[in-house]
N, C-alpha and C positions, 0 to 999 in steps of 0.2 A: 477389646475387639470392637471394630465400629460398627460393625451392621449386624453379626450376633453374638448371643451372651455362651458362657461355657458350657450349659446343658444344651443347647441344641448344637453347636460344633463337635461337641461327642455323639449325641444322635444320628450328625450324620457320617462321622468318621465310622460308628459302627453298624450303618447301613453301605458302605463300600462294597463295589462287586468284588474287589482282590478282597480273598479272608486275612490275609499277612498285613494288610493297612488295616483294616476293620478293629483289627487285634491290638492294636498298638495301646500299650499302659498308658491311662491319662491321668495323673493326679489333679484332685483339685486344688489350686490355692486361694482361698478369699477371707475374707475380714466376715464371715456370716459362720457365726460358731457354733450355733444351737443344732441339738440332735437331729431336727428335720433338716437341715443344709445339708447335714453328711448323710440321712439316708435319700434325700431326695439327687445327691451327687451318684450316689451307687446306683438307685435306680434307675439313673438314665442310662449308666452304665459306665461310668467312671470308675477306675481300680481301686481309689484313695482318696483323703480327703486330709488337708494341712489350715487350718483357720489363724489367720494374723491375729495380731503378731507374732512370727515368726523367727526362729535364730537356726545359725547351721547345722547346730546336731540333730534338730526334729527335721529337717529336709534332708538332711543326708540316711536319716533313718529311715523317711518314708521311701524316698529313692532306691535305698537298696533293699530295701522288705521289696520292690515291685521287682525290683531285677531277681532277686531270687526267684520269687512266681513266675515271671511271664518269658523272660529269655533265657540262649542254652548256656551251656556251662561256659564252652568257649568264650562267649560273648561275655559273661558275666564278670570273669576276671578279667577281662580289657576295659569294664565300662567300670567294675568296682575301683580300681586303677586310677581310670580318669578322675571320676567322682571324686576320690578321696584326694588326690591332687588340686580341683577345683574348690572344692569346701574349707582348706585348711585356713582356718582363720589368718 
């Protein structure tokens, strides 16, 4: 992102006046692996956190670990669906 980094775009996504944007699962993904990047991702307020390098099966798991938590059932089989369509090697 050119003018800001992933903790403050979640900062402000989860200061939104709508609470249904506010809430939106944000995983993190970056090349910074050490324990304080993944707490310092949550405590901004990010769902998750995925550190490079990266392959399909750890995004498609972190993916659906969020969809379970964060959206409803309906949704979940339409988006677990897509996802597993989009990931297959």
């Amino acid at each position: 992102m050119p003018n800001t980094d992933g903790y403050s775009a979640t900062q402000m996504i989860r200061h939104f006046k709508n609470k249904q944007k506010a809430s939106i699962p944000i995983l993190a993904m970056t090349a910074n692996a050490f324990d304080e990047d993944k707490k310092m991702a949550l405590q901004v307020g990010m769902n998750g956190h995925i550190s490079k390098p990266i392959d399909a099966k750890s995004v498609k798991k972190a993916i659906m670990s969020m969809l379970l938590k964060y959206v409803s059932y309906d949704t979940f089989f339409y988006t677990k669906f897509m996802v597993c369509c989009i990931m297959k090697p």
